[in-house]
C-alpha positions as a Markdown table, in Angstrom:
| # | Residue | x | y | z |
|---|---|---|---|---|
| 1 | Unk | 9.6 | 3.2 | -28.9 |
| 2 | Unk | 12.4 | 5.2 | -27.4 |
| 3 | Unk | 12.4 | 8.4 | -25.5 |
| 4 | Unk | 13.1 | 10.6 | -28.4 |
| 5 | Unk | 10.7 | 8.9 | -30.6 |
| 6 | Unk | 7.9 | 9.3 | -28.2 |
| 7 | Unk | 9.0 | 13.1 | -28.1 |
| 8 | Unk | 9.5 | 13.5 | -32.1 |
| 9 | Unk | 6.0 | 12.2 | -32.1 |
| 10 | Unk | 3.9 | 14.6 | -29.8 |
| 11 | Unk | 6.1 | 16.9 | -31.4 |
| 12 | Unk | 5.1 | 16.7 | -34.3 |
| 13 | Unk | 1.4 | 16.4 | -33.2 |
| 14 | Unk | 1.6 | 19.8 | -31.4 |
| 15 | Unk | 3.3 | 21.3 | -34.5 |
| 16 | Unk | 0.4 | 20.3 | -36.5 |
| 17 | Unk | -2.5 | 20.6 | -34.2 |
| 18 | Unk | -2.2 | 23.9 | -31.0 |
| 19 | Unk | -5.5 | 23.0 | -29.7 |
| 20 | Unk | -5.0 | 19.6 | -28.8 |
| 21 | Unk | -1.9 | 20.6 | -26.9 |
| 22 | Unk | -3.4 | 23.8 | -24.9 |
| 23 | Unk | -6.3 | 21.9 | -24.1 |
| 24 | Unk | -4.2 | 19.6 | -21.9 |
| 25 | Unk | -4.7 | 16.6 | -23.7 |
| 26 | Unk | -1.4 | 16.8 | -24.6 |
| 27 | Unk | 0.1 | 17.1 | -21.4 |
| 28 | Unk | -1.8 | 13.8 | -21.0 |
| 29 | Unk | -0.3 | 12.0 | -24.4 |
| 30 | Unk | 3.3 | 13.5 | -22.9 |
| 31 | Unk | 2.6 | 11.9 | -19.5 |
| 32 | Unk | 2.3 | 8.4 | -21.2 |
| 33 | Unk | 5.0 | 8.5 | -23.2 |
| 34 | Unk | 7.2 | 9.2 | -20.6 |
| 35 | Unk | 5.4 | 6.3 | -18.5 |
| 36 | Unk | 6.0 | 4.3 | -21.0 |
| 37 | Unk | 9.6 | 4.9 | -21.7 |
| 38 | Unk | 10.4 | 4.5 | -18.1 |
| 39 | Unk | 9.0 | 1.6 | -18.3 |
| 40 | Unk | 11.2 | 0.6 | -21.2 |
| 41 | Unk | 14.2 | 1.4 | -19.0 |
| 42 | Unk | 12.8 | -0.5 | -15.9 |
| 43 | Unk | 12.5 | 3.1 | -14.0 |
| 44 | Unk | 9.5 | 1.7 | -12.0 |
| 45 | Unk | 9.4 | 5.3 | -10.2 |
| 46 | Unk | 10.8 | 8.2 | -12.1 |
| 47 | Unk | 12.6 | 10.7 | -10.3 |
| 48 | Unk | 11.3 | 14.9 | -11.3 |
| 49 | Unk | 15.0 | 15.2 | -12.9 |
| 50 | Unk | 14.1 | 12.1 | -15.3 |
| 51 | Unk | 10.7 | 14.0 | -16.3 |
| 52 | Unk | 12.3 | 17.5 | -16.4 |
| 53 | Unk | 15.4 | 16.1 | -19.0 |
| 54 | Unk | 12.5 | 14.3 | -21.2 |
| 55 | Unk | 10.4 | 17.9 | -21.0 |
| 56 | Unk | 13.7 | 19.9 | -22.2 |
| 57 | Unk | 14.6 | 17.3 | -25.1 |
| 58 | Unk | 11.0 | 17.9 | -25.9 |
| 59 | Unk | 11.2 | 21.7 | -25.8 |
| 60 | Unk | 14.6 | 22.0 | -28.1 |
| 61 | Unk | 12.8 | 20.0 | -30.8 |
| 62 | Unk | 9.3 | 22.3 | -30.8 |
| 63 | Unk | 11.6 | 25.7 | -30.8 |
| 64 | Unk | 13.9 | 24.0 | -33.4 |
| 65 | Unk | 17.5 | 26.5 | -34.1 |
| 66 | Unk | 15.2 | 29.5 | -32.3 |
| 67 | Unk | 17.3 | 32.0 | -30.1 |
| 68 | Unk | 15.8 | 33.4 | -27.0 |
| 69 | Unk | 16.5 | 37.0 | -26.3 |
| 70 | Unk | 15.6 | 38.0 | -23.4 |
| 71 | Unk | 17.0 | 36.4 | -20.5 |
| 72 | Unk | 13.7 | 36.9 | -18.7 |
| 73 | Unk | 12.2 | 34.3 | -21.2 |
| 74 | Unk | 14.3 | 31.4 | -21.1 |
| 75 | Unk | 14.3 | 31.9 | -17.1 |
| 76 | Unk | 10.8 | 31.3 | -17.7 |
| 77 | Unk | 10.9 | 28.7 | -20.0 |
| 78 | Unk | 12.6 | 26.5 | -17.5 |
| 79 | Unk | 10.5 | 27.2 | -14.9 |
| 80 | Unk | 7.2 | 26.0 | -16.6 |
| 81 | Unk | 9.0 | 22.8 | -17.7 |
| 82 | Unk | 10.1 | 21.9 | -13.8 |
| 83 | Unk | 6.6 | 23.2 | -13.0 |
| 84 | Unk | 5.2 | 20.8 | -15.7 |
| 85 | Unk | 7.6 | 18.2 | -14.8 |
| 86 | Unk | 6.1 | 18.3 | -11.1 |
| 87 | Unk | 2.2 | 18.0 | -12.3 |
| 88 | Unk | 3.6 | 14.7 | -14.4 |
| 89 | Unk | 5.5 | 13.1 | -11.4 |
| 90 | Unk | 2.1 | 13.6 | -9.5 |
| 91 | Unk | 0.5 | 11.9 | -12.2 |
| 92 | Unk | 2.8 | 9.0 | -12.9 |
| 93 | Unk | 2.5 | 8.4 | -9.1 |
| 94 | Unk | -1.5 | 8.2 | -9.2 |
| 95 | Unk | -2.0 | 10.9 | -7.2 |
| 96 | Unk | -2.3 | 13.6 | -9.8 |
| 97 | Unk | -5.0 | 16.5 | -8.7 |
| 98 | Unk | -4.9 | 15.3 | -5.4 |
| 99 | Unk | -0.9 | 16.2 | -4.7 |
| 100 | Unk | -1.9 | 19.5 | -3.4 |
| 101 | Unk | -3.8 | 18.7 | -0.5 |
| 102 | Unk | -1.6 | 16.0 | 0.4 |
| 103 | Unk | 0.8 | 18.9 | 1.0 |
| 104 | Unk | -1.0 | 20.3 | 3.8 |
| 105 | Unk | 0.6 | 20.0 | 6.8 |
| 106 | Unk | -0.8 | 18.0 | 9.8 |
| 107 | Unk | -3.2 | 16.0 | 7.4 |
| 108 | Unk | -4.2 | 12.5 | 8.1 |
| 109 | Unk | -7.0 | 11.7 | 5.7 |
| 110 | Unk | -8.1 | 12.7 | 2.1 |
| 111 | Unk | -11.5 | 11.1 | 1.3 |
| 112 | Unk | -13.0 | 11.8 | -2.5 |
| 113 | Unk | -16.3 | 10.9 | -3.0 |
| 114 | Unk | -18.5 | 9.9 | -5.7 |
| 115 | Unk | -20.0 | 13.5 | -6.5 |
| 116 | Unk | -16.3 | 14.6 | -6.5 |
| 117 | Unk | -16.6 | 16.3 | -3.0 |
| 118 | Unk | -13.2 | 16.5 | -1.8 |
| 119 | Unk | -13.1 | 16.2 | 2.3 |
| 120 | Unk | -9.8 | 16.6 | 4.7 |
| 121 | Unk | -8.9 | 15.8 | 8.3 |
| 122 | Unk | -6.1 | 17.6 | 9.8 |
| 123 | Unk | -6.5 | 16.2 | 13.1 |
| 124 | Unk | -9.6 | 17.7 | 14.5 |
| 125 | Unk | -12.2 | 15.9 | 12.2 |
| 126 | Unk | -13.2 | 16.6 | 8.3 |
| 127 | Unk | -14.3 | 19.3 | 6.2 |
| 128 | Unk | -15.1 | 19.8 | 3.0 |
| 129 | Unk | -11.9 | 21.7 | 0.7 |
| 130 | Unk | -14.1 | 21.6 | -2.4 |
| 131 | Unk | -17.3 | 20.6 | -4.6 |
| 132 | Unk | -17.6 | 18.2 | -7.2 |
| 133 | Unk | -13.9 | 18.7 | -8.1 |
| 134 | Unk | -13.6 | 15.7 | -10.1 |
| 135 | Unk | -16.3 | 14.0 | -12.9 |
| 136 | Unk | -17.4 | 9.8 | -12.7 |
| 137 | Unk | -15.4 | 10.1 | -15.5 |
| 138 | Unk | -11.8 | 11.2 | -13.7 |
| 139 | Unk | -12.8 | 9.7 | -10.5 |
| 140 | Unk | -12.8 | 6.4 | -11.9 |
| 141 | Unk | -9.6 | 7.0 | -14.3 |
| 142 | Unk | -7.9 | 8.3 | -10.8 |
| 143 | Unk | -8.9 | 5.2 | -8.4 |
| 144 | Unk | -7.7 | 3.0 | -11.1 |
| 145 | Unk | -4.1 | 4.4 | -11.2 |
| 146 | Unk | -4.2 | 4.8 | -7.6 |
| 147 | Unk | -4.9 | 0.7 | -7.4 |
| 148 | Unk | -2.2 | 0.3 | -10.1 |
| 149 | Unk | 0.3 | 2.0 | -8.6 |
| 150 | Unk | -0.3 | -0.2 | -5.8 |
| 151 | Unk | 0.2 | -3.3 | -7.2 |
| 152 | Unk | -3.3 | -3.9 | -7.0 |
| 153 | Unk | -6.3 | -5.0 | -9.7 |
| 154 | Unk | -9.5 | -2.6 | -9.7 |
| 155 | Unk | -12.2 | -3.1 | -12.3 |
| 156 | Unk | -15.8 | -4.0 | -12.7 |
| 157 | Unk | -15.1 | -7.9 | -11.5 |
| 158 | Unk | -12.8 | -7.0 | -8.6 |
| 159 | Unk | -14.0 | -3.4 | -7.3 |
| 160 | Unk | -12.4 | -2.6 | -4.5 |
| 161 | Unk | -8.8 | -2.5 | -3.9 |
| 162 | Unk | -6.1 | -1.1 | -1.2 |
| 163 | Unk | -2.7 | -1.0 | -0.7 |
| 164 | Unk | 0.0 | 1.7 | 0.3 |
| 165 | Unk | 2.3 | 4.0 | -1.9 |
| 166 | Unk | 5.7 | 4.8 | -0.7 |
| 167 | Unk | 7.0 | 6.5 | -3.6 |
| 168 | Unk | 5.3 | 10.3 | -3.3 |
| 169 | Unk | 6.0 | 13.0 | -5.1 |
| 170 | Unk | 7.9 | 16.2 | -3.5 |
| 171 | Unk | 6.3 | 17.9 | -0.6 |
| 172 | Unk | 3.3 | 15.3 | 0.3 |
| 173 | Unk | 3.2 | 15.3 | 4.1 |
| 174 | Unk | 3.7 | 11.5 | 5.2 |
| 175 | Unk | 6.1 | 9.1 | 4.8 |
| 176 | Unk | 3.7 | 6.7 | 3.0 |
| 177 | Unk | 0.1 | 6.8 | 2.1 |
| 178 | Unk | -3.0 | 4.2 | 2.9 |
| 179 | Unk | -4.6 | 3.7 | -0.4 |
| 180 | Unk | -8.5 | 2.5 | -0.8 |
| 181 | Unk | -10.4 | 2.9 | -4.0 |
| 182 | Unk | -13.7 | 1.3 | -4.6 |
| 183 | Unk | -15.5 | 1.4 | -8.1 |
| 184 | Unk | -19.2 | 1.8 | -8.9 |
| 185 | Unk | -21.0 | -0.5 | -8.6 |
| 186 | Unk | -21.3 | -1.4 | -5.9 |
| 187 | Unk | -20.6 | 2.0 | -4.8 |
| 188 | Unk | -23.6 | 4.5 | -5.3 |
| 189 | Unk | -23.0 | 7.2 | -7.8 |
| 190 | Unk | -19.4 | 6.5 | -8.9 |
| 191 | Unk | -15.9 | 5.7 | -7.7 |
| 192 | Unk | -14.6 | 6.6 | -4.1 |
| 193 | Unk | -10.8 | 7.1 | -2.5 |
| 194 | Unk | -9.9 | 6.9 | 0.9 |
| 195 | Unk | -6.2 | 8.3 | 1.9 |
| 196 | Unk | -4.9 | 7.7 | 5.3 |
| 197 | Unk | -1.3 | 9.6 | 5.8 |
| 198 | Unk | 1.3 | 7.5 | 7.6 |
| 199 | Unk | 4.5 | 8.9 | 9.1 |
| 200 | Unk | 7.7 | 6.7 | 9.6 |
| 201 | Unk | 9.2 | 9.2 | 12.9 |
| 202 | Unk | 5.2 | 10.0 | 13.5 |
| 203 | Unk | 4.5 | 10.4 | 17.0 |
| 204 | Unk | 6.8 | 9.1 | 20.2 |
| 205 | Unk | 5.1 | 8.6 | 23.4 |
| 206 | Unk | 6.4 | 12.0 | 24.4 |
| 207 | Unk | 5.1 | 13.5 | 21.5 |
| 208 | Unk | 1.6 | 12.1 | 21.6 |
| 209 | Unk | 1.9 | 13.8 | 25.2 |
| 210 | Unk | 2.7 | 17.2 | 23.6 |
| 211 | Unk | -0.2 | 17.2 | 21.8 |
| 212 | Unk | -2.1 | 16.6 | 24.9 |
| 213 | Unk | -3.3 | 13.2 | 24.2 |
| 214 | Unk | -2.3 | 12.5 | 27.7 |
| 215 | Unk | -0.2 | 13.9 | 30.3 |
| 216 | Unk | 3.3 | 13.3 | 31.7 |
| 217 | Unk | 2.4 | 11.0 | 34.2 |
| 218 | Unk | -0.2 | 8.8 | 32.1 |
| 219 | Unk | 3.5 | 8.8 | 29.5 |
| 220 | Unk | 5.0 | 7.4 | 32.7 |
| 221 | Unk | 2.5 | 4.4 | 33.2 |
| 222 | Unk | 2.4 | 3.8 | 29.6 |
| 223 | Unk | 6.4 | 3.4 | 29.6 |
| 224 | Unk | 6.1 | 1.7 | 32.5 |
| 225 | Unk | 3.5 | -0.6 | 31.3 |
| 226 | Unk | 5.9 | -1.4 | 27.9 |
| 227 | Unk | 8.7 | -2.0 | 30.3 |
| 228 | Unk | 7.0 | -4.7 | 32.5 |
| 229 | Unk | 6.4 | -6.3 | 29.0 |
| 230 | Unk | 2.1 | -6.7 | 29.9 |
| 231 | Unk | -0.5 | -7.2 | 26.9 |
| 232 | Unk | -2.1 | -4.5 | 25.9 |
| 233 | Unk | -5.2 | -4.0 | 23.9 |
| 234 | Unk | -6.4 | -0.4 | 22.2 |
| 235 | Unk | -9.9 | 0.3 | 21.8 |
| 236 | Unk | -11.4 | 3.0 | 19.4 |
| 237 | Unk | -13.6 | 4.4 | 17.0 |
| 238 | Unk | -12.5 | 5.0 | 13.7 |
| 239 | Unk | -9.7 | 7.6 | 13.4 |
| 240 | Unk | -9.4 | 7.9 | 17.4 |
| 241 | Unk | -5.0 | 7.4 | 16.9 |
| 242 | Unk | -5.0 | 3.5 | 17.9 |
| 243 | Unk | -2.5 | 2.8 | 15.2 |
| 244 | Unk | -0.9 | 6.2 | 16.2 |
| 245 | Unk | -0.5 | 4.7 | 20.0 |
| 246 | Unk | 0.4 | 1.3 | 19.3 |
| 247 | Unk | 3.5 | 2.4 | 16.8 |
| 248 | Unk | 4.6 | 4.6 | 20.0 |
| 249 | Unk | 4.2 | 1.8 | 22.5 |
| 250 | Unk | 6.3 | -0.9 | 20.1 |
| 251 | Unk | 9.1 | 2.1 | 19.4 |
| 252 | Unk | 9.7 | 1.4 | 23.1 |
| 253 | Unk | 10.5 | -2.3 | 23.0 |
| 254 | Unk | 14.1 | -3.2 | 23.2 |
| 255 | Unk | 16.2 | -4.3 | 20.3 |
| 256 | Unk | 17.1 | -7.3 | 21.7 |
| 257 | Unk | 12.9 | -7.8 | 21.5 |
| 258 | Unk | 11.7 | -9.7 | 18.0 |
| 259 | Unk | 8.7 | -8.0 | 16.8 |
| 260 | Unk | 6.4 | -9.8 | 14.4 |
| 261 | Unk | 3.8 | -7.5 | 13.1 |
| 262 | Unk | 0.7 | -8.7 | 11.6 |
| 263 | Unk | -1.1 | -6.7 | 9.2 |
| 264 | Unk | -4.1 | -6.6 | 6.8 |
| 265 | Unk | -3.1 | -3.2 | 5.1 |
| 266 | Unk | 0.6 | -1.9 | 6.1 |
| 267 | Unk | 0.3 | 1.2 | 8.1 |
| 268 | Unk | 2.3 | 0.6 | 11.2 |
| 269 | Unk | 6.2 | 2.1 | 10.2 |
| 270 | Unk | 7.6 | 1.0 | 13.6 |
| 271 | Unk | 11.1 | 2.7 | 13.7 |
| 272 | Unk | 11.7 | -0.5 | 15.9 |
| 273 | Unk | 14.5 | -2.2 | 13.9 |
| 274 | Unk | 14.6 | -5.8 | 15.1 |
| 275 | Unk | 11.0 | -6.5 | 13.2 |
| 276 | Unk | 9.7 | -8.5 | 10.4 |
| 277 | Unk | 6.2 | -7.6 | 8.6 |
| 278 | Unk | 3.8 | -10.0 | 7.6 |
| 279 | Unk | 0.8 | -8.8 | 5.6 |
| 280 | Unk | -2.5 | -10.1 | 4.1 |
| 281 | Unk | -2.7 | -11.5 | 0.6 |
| 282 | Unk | -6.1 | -10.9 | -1.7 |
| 283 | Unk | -6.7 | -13.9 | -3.9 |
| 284 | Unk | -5.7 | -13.8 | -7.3 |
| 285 | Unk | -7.9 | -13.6 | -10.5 |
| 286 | Unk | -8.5 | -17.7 | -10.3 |
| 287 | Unk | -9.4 | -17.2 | -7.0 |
| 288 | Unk | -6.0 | -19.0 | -5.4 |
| 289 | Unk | -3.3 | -17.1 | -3.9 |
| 290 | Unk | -4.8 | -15.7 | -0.9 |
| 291 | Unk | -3.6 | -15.1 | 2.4 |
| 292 | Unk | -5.3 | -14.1 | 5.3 |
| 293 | Unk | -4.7 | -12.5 | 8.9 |
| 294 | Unk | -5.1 | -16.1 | 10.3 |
| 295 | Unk | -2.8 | -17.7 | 7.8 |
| 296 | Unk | 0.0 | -15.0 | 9.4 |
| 297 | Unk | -0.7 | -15.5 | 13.1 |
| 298 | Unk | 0.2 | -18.8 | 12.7 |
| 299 | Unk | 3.3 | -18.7 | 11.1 |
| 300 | Unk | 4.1 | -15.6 | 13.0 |
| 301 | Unk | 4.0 | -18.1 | 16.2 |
| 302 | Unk | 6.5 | -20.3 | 14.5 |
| 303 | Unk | 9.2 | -17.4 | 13.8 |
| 304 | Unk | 10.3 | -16.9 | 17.4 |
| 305 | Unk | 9.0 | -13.7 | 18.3 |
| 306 | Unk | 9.0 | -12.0 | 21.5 |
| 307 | Unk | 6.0 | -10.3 | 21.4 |
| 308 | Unk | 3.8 | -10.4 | 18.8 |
| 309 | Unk | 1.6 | -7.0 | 17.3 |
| 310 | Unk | -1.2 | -7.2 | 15.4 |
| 311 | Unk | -2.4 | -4.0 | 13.3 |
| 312 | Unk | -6.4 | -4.4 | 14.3 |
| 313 | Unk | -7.8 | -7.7 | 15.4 |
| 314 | Unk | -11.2 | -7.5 | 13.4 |
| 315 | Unk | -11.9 | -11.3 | 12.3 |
| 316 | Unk | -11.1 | -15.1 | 13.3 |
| 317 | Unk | -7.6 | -14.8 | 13.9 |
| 318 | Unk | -8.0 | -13.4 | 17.6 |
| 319 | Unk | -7.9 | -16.9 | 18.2 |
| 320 | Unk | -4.7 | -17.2 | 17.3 |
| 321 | Unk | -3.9 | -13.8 | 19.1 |
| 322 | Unk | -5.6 | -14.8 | 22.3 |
| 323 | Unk | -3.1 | -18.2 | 21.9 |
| 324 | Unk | 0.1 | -15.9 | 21.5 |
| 325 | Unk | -1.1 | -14.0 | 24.6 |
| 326 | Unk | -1.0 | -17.0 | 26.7 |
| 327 | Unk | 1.5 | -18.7 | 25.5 |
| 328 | Unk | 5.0 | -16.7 | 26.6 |
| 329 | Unk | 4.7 | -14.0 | 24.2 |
| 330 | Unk | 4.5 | -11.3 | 26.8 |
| 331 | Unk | 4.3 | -7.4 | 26.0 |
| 332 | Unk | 2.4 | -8.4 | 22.9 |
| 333 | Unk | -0.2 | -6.3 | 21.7 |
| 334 | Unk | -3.3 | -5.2 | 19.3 |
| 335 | Unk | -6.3 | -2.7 | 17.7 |
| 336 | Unk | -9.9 | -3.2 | 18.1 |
| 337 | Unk | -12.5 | -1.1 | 16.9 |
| 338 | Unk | -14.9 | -0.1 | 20.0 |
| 339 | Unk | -17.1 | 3.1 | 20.4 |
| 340 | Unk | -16.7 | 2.4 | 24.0 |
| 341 | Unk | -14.7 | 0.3 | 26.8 |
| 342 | Unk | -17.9 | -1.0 | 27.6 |
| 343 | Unk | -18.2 | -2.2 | 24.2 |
| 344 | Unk | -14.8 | -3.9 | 23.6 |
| 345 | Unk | -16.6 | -7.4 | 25.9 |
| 346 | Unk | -19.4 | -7.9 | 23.4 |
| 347 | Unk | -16.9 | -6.8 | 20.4 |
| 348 | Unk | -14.3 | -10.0 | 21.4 |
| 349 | Unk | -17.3 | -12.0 | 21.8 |
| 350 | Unk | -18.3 | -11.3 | 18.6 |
| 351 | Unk | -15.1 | -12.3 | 17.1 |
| 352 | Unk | -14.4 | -15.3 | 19.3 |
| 353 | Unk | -17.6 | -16.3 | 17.4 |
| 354 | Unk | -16.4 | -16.0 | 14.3 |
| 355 | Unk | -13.2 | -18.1 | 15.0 |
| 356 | Unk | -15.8 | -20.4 | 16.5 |
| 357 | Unk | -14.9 | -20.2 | 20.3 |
| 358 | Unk | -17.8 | -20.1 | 23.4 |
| 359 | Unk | -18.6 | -16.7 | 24.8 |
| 360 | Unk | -16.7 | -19.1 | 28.3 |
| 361 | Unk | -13.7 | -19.8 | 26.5 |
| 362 | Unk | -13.2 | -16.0 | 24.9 |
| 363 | Unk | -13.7 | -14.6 | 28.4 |
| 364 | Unk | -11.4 | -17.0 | 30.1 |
| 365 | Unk | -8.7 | -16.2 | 27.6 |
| 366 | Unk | -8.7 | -12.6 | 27.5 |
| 367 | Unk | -9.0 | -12.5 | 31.4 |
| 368 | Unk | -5.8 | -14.6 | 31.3 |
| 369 | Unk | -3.7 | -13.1 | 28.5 |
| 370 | Unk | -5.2 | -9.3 | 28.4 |
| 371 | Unk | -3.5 | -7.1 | 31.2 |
| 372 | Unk | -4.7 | -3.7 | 29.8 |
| 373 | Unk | -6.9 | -2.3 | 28.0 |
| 374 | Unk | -6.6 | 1.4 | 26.3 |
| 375 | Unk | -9.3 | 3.4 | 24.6 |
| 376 | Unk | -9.0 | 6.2 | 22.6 |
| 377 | Unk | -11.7 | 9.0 | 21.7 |
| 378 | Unk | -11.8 | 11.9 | 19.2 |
| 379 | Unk | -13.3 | 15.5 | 20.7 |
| 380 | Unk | -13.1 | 18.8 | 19.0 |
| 381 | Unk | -9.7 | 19.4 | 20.4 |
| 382 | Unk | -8.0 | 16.2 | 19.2 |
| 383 | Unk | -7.3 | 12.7 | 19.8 |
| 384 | Unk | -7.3 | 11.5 | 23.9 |
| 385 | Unk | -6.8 | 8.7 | 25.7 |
| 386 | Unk | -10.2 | 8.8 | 27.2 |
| 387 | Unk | -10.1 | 5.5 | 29.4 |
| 388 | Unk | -7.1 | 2.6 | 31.3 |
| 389 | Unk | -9.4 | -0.5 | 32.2 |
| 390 | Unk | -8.1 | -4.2 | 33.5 |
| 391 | Unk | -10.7 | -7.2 | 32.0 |
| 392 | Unk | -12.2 | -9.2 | 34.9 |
| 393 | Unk | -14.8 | -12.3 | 34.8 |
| 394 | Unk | -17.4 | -12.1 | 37.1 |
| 395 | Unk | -19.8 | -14.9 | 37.0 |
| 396 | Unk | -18.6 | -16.7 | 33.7 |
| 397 | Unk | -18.8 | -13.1 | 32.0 |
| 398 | Unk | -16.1 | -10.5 | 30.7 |
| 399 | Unk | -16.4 | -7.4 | 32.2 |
| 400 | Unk | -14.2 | -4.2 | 32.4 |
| 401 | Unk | -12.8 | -2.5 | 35.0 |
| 402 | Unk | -11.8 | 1.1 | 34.9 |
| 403 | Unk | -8.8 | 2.3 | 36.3 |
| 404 | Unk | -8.4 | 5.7 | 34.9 |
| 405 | Unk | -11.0 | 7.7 | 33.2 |
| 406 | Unk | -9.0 | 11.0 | 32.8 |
| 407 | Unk | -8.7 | 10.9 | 36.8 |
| 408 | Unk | -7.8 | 8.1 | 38.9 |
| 409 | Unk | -10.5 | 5.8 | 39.7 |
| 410 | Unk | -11.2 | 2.8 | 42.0 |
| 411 | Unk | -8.1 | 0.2 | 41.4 |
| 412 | Unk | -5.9 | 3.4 | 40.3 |
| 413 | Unk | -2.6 | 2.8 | 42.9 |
| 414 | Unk | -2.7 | -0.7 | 42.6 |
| 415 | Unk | -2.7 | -1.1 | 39.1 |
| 416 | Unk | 0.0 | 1.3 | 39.1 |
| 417 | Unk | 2.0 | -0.2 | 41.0 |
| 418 | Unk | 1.2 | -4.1 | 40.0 |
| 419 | Unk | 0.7 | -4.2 | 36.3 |
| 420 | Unk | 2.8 | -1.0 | 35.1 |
| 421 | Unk | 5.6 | -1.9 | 37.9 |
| 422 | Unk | 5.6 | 2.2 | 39.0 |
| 423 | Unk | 5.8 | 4.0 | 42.4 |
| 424 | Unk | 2.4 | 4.7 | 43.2 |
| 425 | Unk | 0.8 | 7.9 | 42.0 |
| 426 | Unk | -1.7 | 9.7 | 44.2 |
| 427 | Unk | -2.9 | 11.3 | 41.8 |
| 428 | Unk | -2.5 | 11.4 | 37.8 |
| 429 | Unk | -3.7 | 14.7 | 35.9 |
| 430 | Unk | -6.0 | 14.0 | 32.5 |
């Protein structure tokens, strides 16, 4: 089928049936035959201008030899084929009915969920935009695409899926979006979709200090502590900005500095150019093909980097971080999800477990290859660096120490000067 057969078809339907076509449906049967043709032609992402010459073609054949008059008319004629050009580039990207609030400016997350409640966070925690927006019926149909758009399977044997989209239709704030979609079952009630925003020239250091997630002279240590090339570690809860943070940090590396990344899910966009990306694998339909975070650290050791960056450290592979942190690879650094410093000991342990290392050998490690640890909170304001601490072993167990805790504490000059190599501060302003 060609373009023009696919038209000369729904053409013909809508000649022979109006209410199919005003009911949307038809909008629907034009959508895939455009998906399909592109498909034909190896477009794998349409551009608005390939849907907007399909929608005219389509157009001349339903008004046939008619003239328009009035000016006015055709005027709007072409405006409501761009207009429904742009609802089928939102669709053939997946996003569809969600596009819109993608467009809102300072967003970070969309969540959908299996009523059809539609929540967003612009920075300062969620809220509800509107109320069972979407049926069972669309929310599945939706997380689908989503997952295929992806590159990614999603049905009743594998039911959860992720992935990111980097092809977005005009005006969706982000340079990339986090994609996760999970079916039901196992989810209660119907599908779900999570959307995380990601920004290539998000936040600098200096920018993350105009938004008051720190001041100047915390930007100062945190430069200073790049600089001096020490590992660093960031702590948070969920949505605190430790991916946010730790894209900042790496933009500051030198180019002469080989980044490996290590990632599960691709959301770091360092604008660091001397980088290569490794990422996680699922296994295939057989159950072969799979690659996991420790299957990357390794052969992230073996491709010369100078420091090594890991997107969140959440499994057995901090073994194989804790290696790259004492052997050479200084200035490396990672996420770990922690309500609280005082949490991020029994966290590691927790891992170390898993990788099966003693709670003696974890604590010896991270004492030896962890020079600083950085957590992050959310308040009603906004994201803040809530805490600097230093790991110490007292009596064969980890501990922290903190250094800063939006005011200098106990420790604060010498770290200052020792670890982030700086003048010493007498005093450092939350």
């Amino acid at each position: 089928m060609n373009l023009m057969a696919a038209i000369g078809q729904l053409t013909k339907k809508r000649a022979e049936d109006d209410e199919w076509w005003e009911t949307g449906d038809g909008e629907e049967d034009l959508t895939s035959a455009v998906r399909h043709v592109m498909a034909e032609k190896g477009i794998v992402h349409p551009e608005i201008d390939d849907v907007v010459d399909a929608l005219t073609a389509f157009e001349q054949q339903v008004i046939g030899e008619q003239v328009i008059g009035e000016e006015e008319s055709e005027a709007g004629n072409a405006y409501d084929r761009v207009s429904q050009a742009r609802r089928i580039e939102r669709a053939l990207s997946g996003l569809g009915a969600l596009t819109d609030w993608l467009t809102c400016e300072g967003v970070t997350d969309l969540l959908v969920n299996p009523n059809g409640d539609v929540y967003l966070d612009r920075g300062y925690g969620l809220h509800a935009v509107c109320c069972h927006q979407f049926t069972p019926e669309q929310l599945r149909a939706m997380a689908v695409e989503l997952a295929t758009q992806c590159g990614a399977r999603l049905d009743d044997a594998s039911p959860f899926a992720d992935g990111v989209l980097t092809r977005l239709p005009r005006g969706v704030w982000g340079d990339a979006l986090r994609i996760h979609v999970a079916l039901s079952p196992p989810v209660d009630g119907g599908a779900c979709i999570s959307v995380r925003v990601l920004h290539r020239d998000s936040f600098s250091l200096a920018g993350l200090r105009d938004v008051h997630m720190y001041s100047r002279e915390v930007e100062q240590v945190l430069e200073g502590l790049v600089a001096a090339r020490r590992n660093i570690l960031i702590s948070g809860g969920t949505g605190t900005g430790k991916s946010t943070l730790l894209k900042a940090l790496i933009d500051q590396c030198g180019l002469e500095q080989r980044l490996l990344i290590v990632e599960d899910t691709p959301e770091l966009l360092p604008q660091h150019s001397n980088h290569v990306k490794l990422v996680t694998r699922r296994a295939n339909a057989d159950g072969s093909g799979e690659i996991a975070m420790r299957d990357l650290m390794k052969q992230a050791l073996r491709m010369r980097p100078d420091r090594v960056v890991i997107g969140e450290v959440r499994g057995a592979e901090i073994a194989d971080l804790l290696v790259a942190l004492n052997t050479g690879h200084a200035g490396s650094a990672g996420t770990i999800h922690a309500n609280s410093t005082e949490a991020v000991p029994g966290r590691l342990m927790a891992l170390g477990a898993m990788a099966g290392m003693s709670p003696a050998a974890v604590a010896q490690q991270v004492t030896d290859g962890v020079e600083v640890v950085l957590h992050l909170e959310r308040t009603a304001v906004g994201r803040r660096l809530a805490q600097i601490s230093t790991f110490s072993l007292e009596d064969g167990a980890l501990h922290v120490r903190t250094v800063w805790d939006g005011e200098p504490c106990a420790g604060w000059e010498e770290f200052v000067r020792d670890v982030a190599c700086l003048p010493t501060m007498a005093k450092v302003p939350a």
